[in-house]
ZADOBA-257561 format. One line per 8 residues: number of its first residue (from 1); for each residue x, y, z of C-alpha. Coordinates in steps of 0.2 Angstrom, whole numbers, plus 5000, padded with zeros to 4 digits. Each point is the difference from the previous one (the first is absolute). Layout:
N
NUM> X/Y/Z | ...
***
This chain:
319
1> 4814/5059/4948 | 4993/4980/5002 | 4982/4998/4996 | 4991/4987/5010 | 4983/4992/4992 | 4989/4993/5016 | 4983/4998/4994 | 4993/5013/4991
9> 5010/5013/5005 | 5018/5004/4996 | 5011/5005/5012 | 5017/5011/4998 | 5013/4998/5012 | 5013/5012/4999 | 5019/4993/4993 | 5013/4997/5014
17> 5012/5017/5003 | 5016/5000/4992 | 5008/5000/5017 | 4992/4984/5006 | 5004/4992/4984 | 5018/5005/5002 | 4999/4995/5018 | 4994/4982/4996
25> 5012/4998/4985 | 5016/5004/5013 | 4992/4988/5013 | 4998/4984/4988 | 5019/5004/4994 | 5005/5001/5019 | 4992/4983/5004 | 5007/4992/4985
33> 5018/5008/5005 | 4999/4999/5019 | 5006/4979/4999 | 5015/5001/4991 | 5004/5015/5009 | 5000/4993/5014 | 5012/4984/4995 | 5012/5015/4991
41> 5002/5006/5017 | 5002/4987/5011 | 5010/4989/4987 | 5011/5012/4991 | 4999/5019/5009 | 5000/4992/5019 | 5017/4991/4996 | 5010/5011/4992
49> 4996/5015/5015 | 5005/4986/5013 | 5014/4995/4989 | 5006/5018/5002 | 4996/5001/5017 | 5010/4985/5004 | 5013/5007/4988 | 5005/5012/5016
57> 5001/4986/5014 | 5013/4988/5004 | 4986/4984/5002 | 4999/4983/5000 | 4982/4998/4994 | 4995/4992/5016 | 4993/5008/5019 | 4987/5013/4992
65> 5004/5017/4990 | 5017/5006/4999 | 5007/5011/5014 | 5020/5001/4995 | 5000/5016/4988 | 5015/5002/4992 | 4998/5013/4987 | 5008/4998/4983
73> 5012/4985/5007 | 4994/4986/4988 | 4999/5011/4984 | 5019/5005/5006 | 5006/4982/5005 | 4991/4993/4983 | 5008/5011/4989 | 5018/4997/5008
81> 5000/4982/4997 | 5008/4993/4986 | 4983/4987/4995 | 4990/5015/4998 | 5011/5007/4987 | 5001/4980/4991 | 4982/4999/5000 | 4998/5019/4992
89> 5013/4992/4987 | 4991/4983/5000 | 4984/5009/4994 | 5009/5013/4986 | 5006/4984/4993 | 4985/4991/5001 | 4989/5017/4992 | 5014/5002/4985
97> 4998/4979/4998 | 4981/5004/4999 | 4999/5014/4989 | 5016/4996/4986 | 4995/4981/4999 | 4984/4994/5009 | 4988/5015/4991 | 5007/4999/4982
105> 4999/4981/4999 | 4981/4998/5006 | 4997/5016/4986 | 5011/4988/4989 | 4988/4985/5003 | 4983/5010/5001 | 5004/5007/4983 | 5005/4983/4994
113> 4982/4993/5008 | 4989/5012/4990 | 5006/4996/4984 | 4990/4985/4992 | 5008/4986/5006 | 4993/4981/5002 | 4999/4998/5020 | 5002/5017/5004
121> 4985/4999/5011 | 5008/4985/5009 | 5018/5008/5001 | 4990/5017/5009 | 4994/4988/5015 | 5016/4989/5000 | 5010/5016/5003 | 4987/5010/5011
129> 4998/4984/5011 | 5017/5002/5011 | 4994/5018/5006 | 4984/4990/5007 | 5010/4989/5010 | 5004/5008/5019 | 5017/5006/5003 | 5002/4987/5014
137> 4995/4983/4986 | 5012/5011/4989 | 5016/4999/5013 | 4996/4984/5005 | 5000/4993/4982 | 5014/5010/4995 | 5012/4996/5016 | 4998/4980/4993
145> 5005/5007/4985 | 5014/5009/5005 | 5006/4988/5010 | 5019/4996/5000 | 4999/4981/5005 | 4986/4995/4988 | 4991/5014/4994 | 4994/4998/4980
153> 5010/5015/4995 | 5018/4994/5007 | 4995/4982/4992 | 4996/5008/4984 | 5017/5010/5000 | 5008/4981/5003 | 4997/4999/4985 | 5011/5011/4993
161> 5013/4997/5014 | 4995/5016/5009 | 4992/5004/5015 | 4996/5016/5013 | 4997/5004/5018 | 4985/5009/4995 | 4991/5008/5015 | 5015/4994/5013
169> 5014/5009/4989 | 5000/5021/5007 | 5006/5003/4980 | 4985/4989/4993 | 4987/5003/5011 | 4993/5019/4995 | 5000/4992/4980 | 4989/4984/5008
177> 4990/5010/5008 | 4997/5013/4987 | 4996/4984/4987 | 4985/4994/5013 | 4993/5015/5000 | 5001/5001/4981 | 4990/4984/4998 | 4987/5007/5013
185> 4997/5017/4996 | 5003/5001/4978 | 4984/4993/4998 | 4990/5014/5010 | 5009/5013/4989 | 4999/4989/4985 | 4979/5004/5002 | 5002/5016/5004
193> 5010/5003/4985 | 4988/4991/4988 | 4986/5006/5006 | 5008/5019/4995 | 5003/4992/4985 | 4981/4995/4997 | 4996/5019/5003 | 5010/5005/4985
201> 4989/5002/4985 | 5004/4988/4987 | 4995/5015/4986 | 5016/5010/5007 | 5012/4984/4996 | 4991/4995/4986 | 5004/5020/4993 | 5018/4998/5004
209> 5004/4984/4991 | 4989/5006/4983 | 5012/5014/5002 | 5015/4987/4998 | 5006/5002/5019 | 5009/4984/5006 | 4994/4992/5013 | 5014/5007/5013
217> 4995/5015/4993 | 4985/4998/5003 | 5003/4993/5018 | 5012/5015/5003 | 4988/5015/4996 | 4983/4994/5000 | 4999/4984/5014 | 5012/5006/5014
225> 4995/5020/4999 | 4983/4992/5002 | 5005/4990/5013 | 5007/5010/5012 | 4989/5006/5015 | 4999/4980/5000 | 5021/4996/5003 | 4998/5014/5013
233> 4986/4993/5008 | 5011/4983/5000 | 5016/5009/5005 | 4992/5007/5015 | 4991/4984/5006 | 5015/4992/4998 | 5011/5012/5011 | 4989/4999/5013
241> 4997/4983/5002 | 5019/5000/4999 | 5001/5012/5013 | 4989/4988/5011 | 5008/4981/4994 | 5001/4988/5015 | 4988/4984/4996 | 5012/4993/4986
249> 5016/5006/5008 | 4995/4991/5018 | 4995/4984/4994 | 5016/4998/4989 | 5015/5008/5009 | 4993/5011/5016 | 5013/5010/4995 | 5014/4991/5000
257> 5014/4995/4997 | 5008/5011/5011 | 4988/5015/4996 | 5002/4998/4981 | 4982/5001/4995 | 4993/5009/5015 | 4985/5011/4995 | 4995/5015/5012
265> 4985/4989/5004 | 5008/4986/5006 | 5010/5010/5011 | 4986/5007/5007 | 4994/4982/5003 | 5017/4994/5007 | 5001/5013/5012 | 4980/5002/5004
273> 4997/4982/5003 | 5014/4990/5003 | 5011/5013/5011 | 4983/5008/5007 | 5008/5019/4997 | 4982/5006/4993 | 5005/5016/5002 | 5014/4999/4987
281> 4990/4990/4989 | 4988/5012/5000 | 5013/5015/4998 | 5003/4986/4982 | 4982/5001/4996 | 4999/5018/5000 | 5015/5002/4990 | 4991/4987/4985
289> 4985/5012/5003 | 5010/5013/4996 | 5009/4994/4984 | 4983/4994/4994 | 4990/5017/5002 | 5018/5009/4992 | 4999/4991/4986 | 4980/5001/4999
297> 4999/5017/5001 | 5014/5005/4988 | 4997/4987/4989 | 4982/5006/4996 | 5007/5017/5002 | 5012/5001/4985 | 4998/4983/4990 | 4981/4998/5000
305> 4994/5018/5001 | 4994/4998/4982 | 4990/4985/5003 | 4992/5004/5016 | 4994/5018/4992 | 4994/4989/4985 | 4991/4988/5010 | 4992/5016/5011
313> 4996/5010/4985 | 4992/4983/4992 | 4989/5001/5015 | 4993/5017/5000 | 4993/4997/4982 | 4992/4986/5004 | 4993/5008/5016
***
């Protein structure tokens, strides 16, 4: 009940009904929701259904909608060719790169920052800054770099007497490529792992070395225990954007030589824009689609299950 006072009187008005209340409440969270809404559907959910809907046409991208059905003849053509199988192997290698030497170094580094170190603050910015560079400033740099005529890393190895091919060599190009996106991307996973590392209490490391562990003892079955639904979380975002590289790859080799460091992305771009088969490159798409929601939905399913019941659990408390 709300009591009005209007002059001398007061006047009760009876309290709004439990069904208008809950009527409002779904209204303002609908007009809050309906914008992004609608850019989720028209920039992500209308693309990948014409993506698969293009999949099934032989189409040039040009004269209106698609009228050439063809069934499943792209899926079967693109999984007969030998670059598809090179870009499935391209992206194993890549992943295992990631995972076995990319991840362990930035957890190396971010537990090297959050000691007590002069600078530290300084050597966290240096070391994120690469991953706030674009992929395109980052390819461009790094093919000057790269260069075999006069890039700094060949007149460096002068020095020694030595020199490389880099990104023009097929048995040196997949390790170039792999270091680039180390010097972008460690510094993302570098914060992620630090800020994990903050969320430790210090009481619990504190205990272990009073107790007389060692510091790898303490790192072993305190920190990394600890710090695990943050590697997973790191593993899977790095998967993924794995799945889906192309910016670094196309500025620096598109592909080449000869195929050697062809992603699945940029075969869909080669075949998409350059040849105008949209169709196939479409059939391409849905195929990374397909890996990606794989891997999403297993992944969550029998690596993070423990984290994602936490994380719901923690809110039903709260709630």
């Amino acid at each position: 009940m709300t009591t009005l006072i209007k002059g001398p009187e007061a006047v009760t008005l009876p309290a709004p009904a439990p069904a208008a209340r809950r009527r409002g409440r779904w209204v303002t969270i609908a007009l809050f929701l309906l914008p992004a809404l609608v850019l989720f559907l028209l920039l992500v959910v209308a693309p990948i259904l014409v993506a698969f809907y293009a999949s099934v046409f032989r189409w040039n991208g040009f004269g209106g909608l698609p009228t050439n059905f063809i069934g499943l003849d792209n899926f079967t053509r693109l999984f007969g060719t030998e670059i598809f199988g090179q870009d499935l192997w391209h992206l194993l290698v890549l992943v295992l790169l990631s995972v076995c030497i990319q991840l362990p170094f930035s957890l190396a580094i971010a537990m090297l920052l959050n000691q007590r170190i002069r600078g530290r603050a300084l050597y966290r910015v240096v070391f994120f800054a690469p991953y706030v560079l674009s992929e395109v400033i980052t390819g461009v740099l790094f093919s000057l770099i790269l260069s075999p005529e006069s890039g700094l890393a060949n007149q460096f190895l002068s020095v020694f007497g030595l020199d490389s091919e880099w990104l023009a060599d097929p048995d040196t190009v997949m390790p170039s490529l792999f270091l680039v996106m180390m010097w972008k991307y460690f510094g993302f996973h570098m914060m992620i792992y630090l800020a994990g590392r903050q969320s430790i209490p210090n009481e619990l490391i504190e205990a272990a070395q009073i107790d007389g562990a060692t510091s790898w003892k303490t790192f072993r079955h305190i920190t990394l225990p600890l710090l695990g639904p943050t590697i997973r979380i790191s593993v899977f975002l790095s998967v993924i954007y794995t799945i889906q590289l192309f910016d670094l790859v196309w500025i620096l080799t598109q592909g080449g030589p000869s195929h050697s460091s062809e992603t699945m992305a940029v075969t869909m771009m080669d075949w998409g824009f350059k040849r105008s088969q949209v169709g196939y490159a479409s059939a391409i798409s849905v195929v990374m689609f397909a890996l990606s929601l794989v891997f999403a939905l297993v992944y969550q399913r029998f690596v993070m299950r423990r984290d994602l019941e936490g994380a719901t659990t923690s809110m039903g408390e709260r709630r």
